[in-house]
C-alpha positions in Angstrom: -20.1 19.9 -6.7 -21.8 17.3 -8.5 -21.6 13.7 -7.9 -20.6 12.9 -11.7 -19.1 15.7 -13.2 -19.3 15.5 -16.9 -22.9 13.7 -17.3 -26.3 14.8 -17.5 -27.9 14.6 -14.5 -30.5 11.8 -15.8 -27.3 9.7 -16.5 -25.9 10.4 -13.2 -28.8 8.4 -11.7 -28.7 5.6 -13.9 -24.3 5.3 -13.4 -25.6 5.0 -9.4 -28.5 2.9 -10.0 -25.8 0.4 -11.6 -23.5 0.8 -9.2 -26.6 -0.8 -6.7 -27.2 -3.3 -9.3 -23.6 -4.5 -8.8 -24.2 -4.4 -4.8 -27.5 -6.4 -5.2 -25.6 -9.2 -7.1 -23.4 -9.9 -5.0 -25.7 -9.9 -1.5 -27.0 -12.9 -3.9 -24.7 -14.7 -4.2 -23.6 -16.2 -1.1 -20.0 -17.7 -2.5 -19.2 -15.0 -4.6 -19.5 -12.8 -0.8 -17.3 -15.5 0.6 -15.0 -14.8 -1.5 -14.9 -11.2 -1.3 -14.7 -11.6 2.5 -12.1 -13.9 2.6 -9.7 -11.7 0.4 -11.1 -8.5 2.2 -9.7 -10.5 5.7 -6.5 -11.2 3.9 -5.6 -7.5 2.6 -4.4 -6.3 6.5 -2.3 -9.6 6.9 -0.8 -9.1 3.5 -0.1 -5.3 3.9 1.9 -6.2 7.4 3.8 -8.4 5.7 5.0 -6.4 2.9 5.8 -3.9 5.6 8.2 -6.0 7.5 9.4 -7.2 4.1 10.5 -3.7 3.2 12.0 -3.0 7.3 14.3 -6.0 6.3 15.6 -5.5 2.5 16.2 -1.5 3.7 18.4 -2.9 6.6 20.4 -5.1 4.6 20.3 -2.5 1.7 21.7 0.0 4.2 24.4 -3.1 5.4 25.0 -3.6 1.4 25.9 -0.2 1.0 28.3 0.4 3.6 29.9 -2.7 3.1 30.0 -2.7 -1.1 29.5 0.9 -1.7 33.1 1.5 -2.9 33.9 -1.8 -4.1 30.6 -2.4 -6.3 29.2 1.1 -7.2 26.5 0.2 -10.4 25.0 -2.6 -7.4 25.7 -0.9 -4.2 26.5 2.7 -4.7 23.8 4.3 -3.2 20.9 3.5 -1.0 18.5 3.2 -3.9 20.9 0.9 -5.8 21.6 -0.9 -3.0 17.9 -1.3 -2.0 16.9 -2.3 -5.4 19.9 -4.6 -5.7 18.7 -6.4 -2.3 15.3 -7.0 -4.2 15.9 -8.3 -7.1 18.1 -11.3 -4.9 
């Protein structure tokens, strides 16, 4: 397999010679590598969050649904509904 399917191979080199070019800019450029780090540092923090985010609305989604299933069925009808319901609140 080739590294860039599609493309001569003298093109191939110059895509990845561009794609170092990119690299070389930014080991330049000290605050533009701040940067990058510091939203490369929040990315796990972020991601954990959203995770317990999820946990919580599918809990009360679940609640939602056994509690409202029968009396609201377009909002709380099923898990989905009732998930997606929870979200938009």
């Amino acid at each position: 397999m080739r590294a860039c399917p599609g493309l001569r191979p003298y093109l191939c080199v110059s895509v990845c010679m561009h794609s170092f070019k990119i690299v070389r800019i930014f080991s330049r450029l000290k605050a533009l590598q701040r940067i990058v780090m510091a939203i490369s540092n929040t990315v796990y923090p972020l991601f954990n969050t959203f995770v317990i985010f999820v946990v919580v609305v599918s809990v009360f989604a679940v609640l939602a649904q056994q509690l409202y299933g029968k009396l609201m069925f377009e909002e709380f009808g099923t898990f989905s509904r009732a998930g997606l319901t929870m979200f938009q609140s």
